[in-house]
C-alpha positions as CSV (number, residue, x, y, z in Angstrom):
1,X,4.1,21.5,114.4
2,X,1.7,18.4,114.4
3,X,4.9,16.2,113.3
4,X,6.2,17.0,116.7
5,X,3.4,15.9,118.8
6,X,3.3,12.8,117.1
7,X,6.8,12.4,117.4
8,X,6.5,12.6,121.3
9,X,3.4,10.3,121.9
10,X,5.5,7.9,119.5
11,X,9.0,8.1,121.1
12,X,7.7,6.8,124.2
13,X,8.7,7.0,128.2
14,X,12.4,8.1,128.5
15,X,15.4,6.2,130.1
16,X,14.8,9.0,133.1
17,X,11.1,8.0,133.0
18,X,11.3,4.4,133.9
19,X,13.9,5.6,137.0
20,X,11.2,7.5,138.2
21,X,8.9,4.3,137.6
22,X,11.1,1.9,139.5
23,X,12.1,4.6,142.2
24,X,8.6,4.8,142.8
25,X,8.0,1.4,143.3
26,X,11.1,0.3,144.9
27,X,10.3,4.0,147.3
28,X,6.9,1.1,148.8
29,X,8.9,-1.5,148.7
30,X,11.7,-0.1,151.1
31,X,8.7,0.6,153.4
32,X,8.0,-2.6,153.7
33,X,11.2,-4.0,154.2
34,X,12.0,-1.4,156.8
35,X,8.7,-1.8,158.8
36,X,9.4,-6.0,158.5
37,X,13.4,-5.4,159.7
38,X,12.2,-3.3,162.6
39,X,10.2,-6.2,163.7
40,X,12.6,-8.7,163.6
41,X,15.5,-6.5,164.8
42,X,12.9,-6.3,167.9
43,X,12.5,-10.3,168.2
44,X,16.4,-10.3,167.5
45,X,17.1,-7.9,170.6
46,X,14.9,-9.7,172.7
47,X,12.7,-6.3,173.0
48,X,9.1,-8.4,173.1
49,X,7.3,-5.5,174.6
50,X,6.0,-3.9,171.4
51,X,5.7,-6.8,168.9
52,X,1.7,-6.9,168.4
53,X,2.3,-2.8,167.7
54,X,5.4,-3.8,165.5
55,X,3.0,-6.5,163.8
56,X,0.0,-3.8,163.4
57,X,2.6,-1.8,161.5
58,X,4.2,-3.9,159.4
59,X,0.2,-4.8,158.2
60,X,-0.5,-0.8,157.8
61,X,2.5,-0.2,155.7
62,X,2.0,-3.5,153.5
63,X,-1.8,-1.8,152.9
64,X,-0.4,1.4,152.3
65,X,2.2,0.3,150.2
66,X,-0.4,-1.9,148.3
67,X,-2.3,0.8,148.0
68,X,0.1,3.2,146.5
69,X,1.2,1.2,143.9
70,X,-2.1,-0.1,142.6
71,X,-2.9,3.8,141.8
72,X,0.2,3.6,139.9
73,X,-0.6,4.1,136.1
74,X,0.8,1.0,134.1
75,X,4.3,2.0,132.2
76,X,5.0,2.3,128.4
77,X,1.6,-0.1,128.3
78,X,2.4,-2.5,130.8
79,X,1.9,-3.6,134.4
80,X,4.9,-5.6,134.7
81,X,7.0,-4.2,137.1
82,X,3.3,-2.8,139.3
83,X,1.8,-6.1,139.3
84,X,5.5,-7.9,140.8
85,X,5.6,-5.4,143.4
86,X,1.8,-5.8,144.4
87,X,2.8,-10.3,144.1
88,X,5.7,-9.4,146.7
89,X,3.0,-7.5,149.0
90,X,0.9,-9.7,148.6
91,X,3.6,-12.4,150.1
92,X,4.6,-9.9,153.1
93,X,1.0,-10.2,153.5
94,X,0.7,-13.6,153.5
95,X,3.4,-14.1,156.4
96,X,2.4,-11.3,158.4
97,X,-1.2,-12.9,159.0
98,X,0.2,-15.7,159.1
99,X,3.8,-17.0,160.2
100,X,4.8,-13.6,161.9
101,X,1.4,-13.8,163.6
102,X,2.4,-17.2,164.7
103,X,5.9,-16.4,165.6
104,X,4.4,-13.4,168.0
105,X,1.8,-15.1,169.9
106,X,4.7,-17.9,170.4
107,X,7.3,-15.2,172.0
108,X,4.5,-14.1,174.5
109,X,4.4,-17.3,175.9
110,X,6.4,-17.3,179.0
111,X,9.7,-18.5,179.1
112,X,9.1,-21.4,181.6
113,X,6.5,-22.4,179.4
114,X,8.0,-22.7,176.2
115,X,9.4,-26.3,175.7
116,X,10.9,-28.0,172.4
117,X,7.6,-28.4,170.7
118,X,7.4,-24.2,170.9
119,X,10.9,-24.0,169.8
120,X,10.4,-26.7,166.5
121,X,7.2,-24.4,165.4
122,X,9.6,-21.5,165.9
123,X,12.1,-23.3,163.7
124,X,9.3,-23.4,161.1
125,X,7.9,-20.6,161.0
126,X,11.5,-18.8,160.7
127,X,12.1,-21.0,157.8
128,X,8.6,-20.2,155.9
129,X,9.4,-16.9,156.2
130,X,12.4,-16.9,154.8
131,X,11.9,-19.0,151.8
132,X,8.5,-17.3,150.8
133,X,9.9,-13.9,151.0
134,X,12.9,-14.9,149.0
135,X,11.4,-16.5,146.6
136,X,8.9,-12.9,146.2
137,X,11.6,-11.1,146.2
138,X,13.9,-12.9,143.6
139,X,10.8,-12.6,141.5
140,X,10.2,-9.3,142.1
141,X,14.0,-8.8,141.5
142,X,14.4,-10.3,137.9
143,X,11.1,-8.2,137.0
144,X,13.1,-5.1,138.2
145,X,16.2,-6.0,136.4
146,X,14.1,-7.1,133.0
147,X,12.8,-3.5,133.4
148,X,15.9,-1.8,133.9
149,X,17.2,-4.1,130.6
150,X,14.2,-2.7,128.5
151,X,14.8,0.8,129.5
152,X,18.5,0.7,129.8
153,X,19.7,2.2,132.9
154,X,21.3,0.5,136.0
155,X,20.1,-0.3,139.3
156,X,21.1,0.6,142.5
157,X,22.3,-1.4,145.0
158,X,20.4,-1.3,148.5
């Protein structure tokens, strides 16, 4: 009987243990990403009325997705695959006080105001954006994958 329980604390997390990990994790993650697309799908439409709420939102879930994963236990001993997602919130952070902060209060300025000086700072704010939260997310995605690796099972593709 005791050769059992050793033989469980010694086998470790199972294959099906480290899904439930990363589905976890990738579970916050999703939030984000859905909270940041409904913004820009909003500044793609043209729909301006609701950005500053849109904005708020995107803030609340990046805390409560922080959040959430920080009271995540570490897995197997490790924190590898908690502390990337917290390093890609704390990028959507980042650009949501400050590039899609900027990029709002710019698309409030009334349109026979804006001239090309507005539209350049547009430009560059579109392009920080992108290439920090790429850059947090290919991280973020070769953490996942070295995780999956470890515990052998396959992501999914979303």
């Amino acid at each position: 009987m005791m050769l059992m329980g050793v033989c469980l604390v010694a086998c470790g997390p199972t294959k099906e243990d480290a899904i439930k990990y990363n589905d976890a994790i990738t579970t916050q993650q999703r939030k984000v990403v859905d909270a940041e697309n409904r913004l820009t799908s909003a500044i793609k439409e043209g729909a301006l009325m609701n950005l500053d709420y849109m904005l708020k939102d995107l803030s609340q879930q990046i805390d409560s997705s922080t959040a959430a994963v920080k009271n995540m236990k570490a897995f197997d001993g490790t924190n590898d695959m908690r502390d990337a997602a917290l390093a890609l919130f704390t990028t959507y952070r980042t650009v949501a006080d400050n590039e899609y902060k900027a990029w709002v209060k710019n698309l409030s300025i009334p349109t026979d105001m804006v001239d090309q000086n507005v539209l350049d700072e547009e430009k560059v704010l579109v392009e920080a954006i992108n290439k920090k939260l790429d850059k947090a997310a290919a991280d973020f995605k070769n953490a996942q994958n070295m995780f999956a690796a470890k515990y052998k099972f396959e992501l999914s593709r979303y």
